[in-house]
DRENZA-863929 format. One line per 4 residues: number of its first residue (from 1); their letters; for each residue x, z, y of C-alpha. Coordinates in Angstrom, 2 decimals, padded with zeros to 5 digits. Example, Ala and Ser with C-alpha at 12.3 -4.5 7.8 and 13.67 -1.06 7.14 Angstrom:
% residues 2
1	as	012.30/007.80/-004.50 ~ 013.67/007.14/-001.06
***
This chain:
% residues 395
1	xxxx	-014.29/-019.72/-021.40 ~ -016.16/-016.92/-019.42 ~ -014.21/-014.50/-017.69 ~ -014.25/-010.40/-018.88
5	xxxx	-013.28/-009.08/-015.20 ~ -015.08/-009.54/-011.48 ~ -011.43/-009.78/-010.06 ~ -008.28/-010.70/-011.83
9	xxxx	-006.20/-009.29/-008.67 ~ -008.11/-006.04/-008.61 ~ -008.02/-005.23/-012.24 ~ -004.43/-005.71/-012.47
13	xxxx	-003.50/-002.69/-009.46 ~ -005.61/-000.95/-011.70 ~ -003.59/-001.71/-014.96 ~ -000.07/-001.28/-012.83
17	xxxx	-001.39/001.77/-011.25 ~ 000.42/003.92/-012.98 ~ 003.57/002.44/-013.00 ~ 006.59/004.13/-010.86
21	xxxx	006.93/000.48/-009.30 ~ 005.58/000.02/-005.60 ~ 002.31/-001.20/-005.14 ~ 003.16/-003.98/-002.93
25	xxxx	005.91/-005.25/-006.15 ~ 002.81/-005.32/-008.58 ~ 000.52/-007.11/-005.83 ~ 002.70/-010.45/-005.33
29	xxxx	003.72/-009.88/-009.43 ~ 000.58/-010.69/-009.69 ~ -000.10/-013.24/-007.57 ~ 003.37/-015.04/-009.06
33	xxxx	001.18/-014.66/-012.40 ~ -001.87/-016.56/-011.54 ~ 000.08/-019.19/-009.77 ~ 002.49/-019.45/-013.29
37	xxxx	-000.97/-019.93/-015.05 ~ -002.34/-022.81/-012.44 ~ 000.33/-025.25/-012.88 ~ 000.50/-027.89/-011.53
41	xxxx	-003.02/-028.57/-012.67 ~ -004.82/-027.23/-009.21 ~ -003.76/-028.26/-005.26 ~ -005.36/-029.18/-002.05
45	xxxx	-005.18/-032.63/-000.47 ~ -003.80/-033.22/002.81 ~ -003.68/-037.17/004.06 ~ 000.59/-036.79/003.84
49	xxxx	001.17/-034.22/000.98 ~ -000.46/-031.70/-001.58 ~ -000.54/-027.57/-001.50 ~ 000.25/-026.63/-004.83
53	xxxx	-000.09/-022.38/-005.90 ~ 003.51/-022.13/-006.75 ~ 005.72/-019.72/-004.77 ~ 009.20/-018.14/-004.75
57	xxxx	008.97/-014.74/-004.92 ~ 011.69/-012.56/-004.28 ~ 011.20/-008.79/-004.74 ~ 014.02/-007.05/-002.47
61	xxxx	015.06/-003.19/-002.23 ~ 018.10/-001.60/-002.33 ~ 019.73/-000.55/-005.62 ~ 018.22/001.81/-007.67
65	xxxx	014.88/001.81/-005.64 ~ 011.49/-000.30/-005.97 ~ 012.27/-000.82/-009.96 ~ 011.87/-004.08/-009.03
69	xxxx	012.89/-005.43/-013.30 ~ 009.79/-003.04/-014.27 ~ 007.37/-004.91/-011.64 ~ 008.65/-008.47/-012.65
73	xxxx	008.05/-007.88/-016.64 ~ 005.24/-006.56/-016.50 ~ 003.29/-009.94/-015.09 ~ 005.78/-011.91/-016.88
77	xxxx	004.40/-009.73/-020.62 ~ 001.14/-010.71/-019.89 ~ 001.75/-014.60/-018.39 ~ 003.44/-014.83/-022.23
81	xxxx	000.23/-014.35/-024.04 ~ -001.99/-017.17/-022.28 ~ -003.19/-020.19/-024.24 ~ -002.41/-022.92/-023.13
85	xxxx	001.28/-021.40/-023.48 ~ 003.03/-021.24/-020.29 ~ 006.75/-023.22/-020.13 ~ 009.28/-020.52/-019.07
89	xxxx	012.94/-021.17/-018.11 ~ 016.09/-019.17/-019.16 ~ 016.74/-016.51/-016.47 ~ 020.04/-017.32/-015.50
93	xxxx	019.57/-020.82/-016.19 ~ 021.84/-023.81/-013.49 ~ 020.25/-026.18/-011.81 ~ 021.57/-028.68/-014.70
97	xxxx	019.49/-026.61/-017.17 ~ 016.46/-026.26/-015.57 ~ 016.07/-029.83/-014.49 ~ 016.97/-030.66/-018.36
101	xxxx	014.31/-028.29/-019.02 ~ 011.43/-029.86/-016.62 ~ 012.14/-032.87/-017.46 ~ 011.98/-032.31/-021.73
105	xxxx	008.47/-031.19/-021.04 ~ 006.41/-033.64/-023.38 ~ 003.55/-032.91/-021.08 ~ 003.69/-035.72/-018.39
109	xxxx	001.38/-035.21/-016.58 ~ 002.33/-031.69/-015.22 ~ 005.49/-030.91/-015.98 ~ 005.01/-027.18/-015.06
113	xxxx	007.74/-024.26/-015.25 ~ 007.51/-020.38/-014.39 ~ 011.06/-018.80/-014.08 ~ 011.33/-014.98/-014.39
117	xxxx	014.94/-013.80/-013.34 ~ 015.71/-009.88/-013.37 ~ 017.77/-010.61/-010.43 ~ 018.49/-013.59/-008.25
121	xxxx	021.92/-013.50/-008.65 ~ 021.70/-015.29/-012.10 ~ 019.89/-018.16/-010.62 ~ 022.37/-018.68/-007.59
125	xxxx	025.62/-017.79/-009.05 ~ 029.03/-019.85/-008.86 ~ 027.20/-022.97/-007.47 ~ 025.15/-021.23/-004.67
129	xxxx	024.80/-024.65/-002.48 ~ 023.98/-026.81/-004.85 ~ 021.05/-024.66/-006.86 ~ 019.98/-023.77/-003.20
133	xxxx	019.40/-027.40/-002.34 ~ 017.88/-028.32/-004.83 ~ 015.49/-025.54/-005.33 ~ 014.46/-026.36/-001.66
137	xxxx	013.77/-030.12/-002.55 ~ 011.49/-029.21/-005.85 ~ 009.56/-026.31/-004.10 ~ 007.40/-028.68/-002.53
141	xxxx	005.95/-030.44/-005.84 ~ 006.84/-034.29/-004.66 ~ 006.09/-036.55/-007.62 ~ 009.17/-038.61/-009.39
145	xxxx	012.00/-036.27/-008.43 ~ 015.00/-038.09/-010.10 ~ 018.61/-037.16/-010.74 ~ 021.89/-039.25/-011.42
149	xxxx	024.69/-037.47/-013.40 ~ 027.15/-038.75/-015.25 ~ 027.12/-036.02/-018.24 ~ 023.21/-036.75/-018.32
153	xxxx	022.51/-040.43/-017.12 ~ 019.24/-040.30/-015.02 ~ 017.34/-037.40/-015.38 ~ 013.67/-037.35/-013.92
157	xxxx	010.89/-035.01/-013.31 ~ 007.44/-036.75/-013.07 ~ 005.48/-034.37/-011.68 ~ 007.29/-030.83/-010.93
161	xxxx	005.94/-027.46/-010.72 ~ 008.33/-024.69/-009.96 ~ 006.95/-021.06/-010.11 ~ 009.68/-018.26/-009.35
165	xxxx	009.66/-014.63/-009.54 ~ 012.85/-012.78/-008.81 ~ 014.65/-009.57/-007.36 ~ 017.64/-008.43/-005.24
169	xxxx	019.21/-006.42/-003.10 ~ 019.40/-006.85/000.66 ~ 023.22/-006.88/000.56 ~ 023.31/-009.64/-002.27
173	xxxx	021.06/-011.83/000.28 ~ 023.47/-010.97/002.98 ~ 026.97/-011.66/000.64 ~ 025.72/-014.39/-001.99
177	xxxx	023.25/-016.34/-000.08 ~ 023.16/-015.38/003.34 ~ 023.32/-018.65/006.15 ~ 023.91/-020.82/003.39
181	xxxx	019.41/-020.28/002.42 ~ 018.67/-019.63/005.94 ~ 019.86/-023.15/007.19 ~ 019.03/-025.02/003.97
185	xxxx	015.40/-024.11/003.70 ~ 015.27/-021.68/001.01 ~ 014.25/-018.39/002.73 ~ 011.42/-020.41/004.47
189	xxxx	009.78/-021.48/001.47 ~ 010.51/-018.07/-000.30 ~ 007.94/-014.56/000.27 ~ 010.63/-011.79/000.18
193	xxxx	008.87/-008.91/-000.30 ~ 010.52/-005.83/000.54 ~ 010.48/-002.18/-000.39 ~ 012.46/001.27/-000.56
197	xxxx	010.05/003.24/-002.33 ~ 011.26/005.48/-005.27 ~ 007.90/006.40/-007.46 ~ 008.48/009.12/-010.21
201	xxxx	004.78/009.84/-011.05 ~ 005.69/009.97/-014.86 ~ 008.68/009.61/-017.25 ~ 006.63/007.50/-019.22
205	xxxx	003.94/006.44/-017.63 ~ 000.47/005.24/-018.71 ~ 001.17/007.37/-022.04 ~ -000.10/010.82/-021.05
209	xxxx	-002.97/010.31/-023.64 ~ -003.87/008.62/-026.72 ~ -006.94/007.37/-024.24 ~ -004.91/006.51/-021.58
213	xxxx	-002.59/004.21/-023.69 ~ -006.03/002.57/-025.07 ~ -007.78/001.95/-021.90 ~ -004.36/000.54/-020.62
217	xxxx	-004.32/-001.84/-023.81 ~ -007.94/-002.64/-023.31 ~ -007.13/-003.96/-019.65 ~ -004.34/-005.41/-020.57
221	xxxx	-005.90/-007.59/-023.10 ~ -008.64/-008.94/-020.76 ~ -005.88/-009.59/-017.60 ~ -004.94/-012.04/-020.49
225	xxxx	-008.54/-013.58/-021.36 ~ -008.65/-014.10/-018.04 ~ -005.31/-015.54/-016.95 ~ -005.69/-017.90/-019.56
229	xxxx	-009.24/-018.79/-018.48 ~ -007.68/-019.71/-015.14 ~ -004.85/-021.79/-017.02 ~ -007.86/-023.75/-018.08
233	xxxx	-008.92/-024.80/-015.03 ~ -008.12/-028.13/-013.18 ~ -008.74/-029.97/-010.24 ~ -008.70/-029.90/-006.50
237	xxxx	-009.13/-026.92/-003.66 ~ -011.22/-027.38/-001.07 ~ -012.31/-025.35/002.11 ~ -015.97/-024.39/001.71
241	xxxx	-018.63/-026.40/003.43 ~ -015.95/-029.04/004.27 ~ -014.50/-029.42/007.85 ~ -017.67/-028.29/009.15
245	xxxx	-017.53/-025.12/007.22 ~ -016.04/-021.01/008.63 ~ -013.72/-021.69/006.16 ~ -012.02/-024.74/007.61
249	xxxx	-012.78/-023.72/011.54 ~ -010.86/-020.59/010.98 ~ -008.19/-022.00/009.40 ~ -007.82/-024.76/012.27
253	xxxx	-007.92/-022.81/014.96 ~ -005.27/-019.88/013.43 ~ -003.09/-022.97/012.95 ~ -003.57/-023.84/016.27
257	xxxx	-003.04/-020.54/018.20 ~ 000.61/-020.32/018.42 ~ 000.34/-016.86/019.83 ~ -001.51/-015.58/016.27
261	xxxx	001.08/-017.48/013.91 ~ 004.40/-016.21/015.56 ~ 005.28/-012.68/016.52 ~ 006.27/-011.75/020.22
265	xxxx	010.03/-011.49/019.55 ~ 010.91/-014.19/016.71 ~ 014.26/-013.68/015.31 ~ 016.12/-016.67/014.23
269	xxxx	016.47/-015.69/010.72 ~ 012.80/-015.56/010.04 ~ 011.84/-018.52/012.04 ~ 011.78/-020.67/009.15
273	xxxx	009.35/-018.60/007.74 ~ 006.68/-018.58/010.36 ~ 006.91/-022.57/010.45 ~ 005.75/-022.43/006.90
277	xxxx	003.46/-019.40/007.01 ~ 000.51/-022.00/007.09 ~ 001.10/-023.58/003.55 ~ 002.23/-019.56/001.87
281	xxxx	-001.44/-018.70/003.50 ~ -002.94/-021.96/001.66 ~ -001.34/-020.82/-001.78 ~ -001.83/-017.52/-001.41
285	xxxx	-005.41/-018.08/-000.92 ~ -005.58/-020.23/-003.83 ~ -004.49/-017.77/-006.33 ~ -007.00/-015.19/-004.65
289	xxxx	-009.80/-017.36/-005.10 ~ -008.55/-018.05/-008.75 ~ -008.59/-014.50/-009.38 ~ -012.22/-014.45/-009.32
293	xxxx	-014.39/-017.12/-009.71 ~ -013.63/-020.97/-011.17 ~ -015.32/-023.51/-008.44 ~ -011.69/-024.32/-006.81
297	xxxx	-013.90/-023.67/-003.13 ~ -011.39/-021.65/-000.63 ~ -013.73/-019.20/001.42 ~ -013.14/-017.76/005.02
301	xxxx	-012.90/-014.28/002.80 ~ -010.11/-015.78/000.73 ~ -007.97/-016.97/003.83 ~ -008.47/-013.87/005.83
305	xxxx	-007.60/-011.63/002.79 ~ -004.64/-013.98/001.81 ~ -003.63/-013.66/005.98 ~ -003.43/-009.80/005.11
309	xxxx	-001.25/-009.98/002.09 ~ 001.27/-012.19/004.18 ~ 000.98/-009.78/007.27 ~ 001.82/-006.86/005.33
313	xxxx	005.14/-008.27/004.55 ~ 006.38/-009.48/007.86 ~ 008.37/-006.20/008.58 ~ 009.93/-006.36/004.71
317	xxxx	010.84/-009.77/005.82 ~ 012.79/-008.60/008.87 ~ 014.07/-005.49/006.58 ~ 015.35/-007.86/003.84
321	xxxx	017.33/-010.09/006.02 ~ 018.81/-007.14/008.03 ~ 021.92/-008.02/007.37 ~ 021.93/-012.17/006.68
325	xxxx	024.33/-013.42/009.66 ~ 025.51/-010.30/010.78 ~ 028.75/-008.05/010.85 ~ 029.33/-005.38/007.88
329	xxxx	029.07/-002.92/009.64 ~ 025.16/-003.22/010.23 ~ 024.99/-003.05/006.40 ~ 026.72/000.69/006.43
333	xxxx	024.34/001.74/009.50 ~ 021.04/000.80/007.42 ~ 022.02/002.72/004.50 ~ 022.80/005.31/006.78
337	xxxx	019.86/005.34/008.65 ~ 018.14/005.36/004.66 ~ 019.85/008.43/003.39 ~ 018.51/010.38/006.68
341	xxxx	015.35/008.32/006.27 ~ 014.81/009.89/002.80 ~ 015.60/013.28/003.54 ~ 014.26/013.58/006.70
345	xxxx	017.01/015.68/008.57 ~ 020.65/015.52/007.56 ~ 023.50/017.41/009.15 ~ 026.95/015.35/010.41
349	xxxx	029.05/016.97/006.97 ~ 026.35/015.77/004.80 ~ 026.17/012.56/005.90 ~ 030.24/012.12/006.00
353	xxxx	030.43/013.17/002.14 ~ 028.30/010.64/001.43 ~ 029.56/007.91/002.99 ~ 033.14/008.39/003.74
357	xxxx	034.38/006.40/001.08 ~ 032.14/003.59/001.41 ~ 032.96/003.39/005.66 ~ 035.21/000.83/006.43
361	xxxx	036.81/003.17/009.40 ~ 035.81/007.13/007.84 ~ 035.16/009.09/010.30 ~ 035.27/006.93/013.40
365	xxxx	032.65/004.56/011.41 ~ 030.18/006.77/010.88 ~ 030.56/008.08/014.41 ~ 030.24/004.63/015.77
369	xxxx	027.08/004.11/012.88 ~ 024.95/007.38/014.49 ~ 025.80/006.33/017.86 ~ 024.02/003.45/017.22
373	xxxx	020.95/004.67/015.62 ~ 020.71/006.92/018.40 ~ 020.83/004.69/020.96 ~ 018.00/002.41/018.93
377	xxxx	015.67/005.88/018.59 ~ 015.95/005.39/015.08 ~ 017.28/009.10/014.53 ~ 017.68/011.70/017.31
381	xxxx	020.56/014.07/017.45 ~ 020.39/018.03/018.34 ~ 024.20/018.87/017.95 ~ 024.77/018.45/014.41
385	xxxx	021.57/017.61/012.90 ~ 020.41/013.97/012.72 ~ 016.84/013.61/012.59 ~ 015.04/010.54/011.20
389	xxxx	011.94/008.82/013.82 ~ 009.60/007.25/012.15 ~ 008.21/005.50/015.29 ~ 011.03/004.33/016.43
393	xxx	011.90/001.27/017.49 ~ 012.93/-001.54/014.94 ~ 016.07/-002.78/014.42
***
């Protein structure tokens, strides 16, 4: 089936452009959309495993920022339409339902499955270890994953294919998940891409015109062609011109150079990530090649592109896990340091009558929460007035 648009990728920013979502939400949306249209149809070979496109995608702001629902149904509208149909799972499905799921596919030979949850919380709810195990084990598509319950007698999945695409809140990650996905395995294998933006381009956006709403449709309509042209596809990845090839040299001698792969000052919670960043780079590279042309070949272009997208969300990463392992009251000095953030300057009174309920220790908290901030160069202080630095240093 020939394809209506140069670049998948490219034409859907253009179709999301409009939305009040963040750009970077509708970039890995739609990335999570090609890789729920692959299946487990498409991989690359290594002697000891297979890369397949699947991902975990967690889309992270705090509440009532980054519209994060608006992002995820979008890709997850068009992903419906697609022939060959797509298997979805229940949003808030357990583990117990999902693997009953995977394993009812009649299809045997992939037994594929894109979940969509508004928010992570209804994936990893009362039985956070357990779903958080096992999603760790199936992430990595290992043939003949197999299951002995009681309620269910032996319950296997052939050949798995888990594609997620989820949100949440930083403080969620922090309360609900926290050490428990850090240690396990989860957080390495998952891209949490983070934003604070809050977009209000247009109460209802994409509908200023009758010919706005049509070109819109029009787009819409061929992401679909498209998607489903790449749901088509089957076979296996592989780097162009073989080991001899840019492609391949590249990617050897990034994996190679230490020094390129982790950052100066690792922190502990995002070390998992950077052991992994190697096969998120191979997927991620897949579904950019998929979003343009059909001959499974990964270019140096495609790697160095899909090295971008993963680069741009290294200090999200950091961001999102601000407050995994540590004390509460780092969670009250970040949305602190977010309310001057926004505003740009905020004076002492303002910034007690909008947290003073919310403090842990009133007064004496926030005092303690600017002191901090200061110290860090995150804000500077001229008497009463906190101001926010934009260059300053991290936390």
């Amino acid at each position: 089936m020939a394809r209506l648009l140069k670049d998948w990728m490219k034409a859907y920013g253009v179709y999301t452009s409009k939305s009040d979502s963040p750009e970077i939400f509708h970039i890995w949306c739609g990335l999570g959309a090609i890789a729920g249209a692959a299946q487990r149809k498409i991989w690359m070979h290594n002697a000891y495993f297979d890369v397949y496109p699947n991902m975990y995608i967690v889309l992270v702001s705090p509440p009532g920022r980054g519209k994060k629902t608006s992002a995820l149904r979008t890709a997850k509208n068009i992903l419906k339409e697609i022939e060959p149909k797509v298997n979805f799972v229940s949003e808030s499905g357990s583990m117990e339902a999902i693997v009953g799921a995977m394993s009812r596919i009649v299809n045997k030979e992939h037994q594929s499955m894109t979940l969509f949850s508004m928010e992570l919380g209804s994936i990893i709810n009362t039985s956070a270890n357990v779903m958080v195990d096992w999603l760790t084990d199936i992430y990595d598509c290992n043939p003949d994953w197999s299951r002995q319950t009681v309620k269910h007698d032996l319950q296997t999945i052939t050949r798995p294919y888990l594609n997620i695409m989820t949100g949440t809140t930083p403080r969620w990650l922090s309360e609900r998940m926290g050490t428990i996905a850090l240690e396990g395995g989860l957080i390495a294998r998952s891209l949490l891409i983070y934003s604070e933006e809050l977009l209000a381009n247009n109460p209802w956006p994409g509908m200023e015109s009758e010919e706005d709403e049509g070109i819109l449709v029009g787009i819409k309509d061929k992401l679909a062609h498209d998607l489903s042209t790449i749901g088509q596809l089957q076979g296996e990845f592989k780097f162009e011109g073989g080991s001899e090839g840019e492609a391949y040299q590249w990617y050897d001698h990034w994996y190679r150079t230490v020094d390129e792969r982790y950052p100066e000052m690792p922190d502990p919670r995002t070390a998992g990530y950077y052991d992994r960043k190697h096969i998120h780079l191979l997927k991620i590279a897949m579904c950019l090649s998929l979003s343009y042309k059909d001959d499974l070949i990964l270019t140096l272009g495609d790697l160095q592109r899909a090295l971008s997208f993963l680069d741009g969300t290294e200090a999200g990463i950091r961001l999102a896990l601000n407050a995994v392992g540590r004390n509460e009251r780092s969670i009250e000095t970040d949305q602190i340091l977010f309310q001057i953030k926004k505003r740009g300057t905020m004076t002492y009174k303002e910034l007690l009558i909008e947290n003073y309920v919310n403090l842990r220790d009133g007064q004496r908290g926030l005092d303690e929460a600017l002191g901090e901030l200061v110290v860090m160069q995150r804000v500077r202080r001229d008497g009463y007035n906190f101001t926010y630095l934009p260059n300053g240093r991290p936390i």
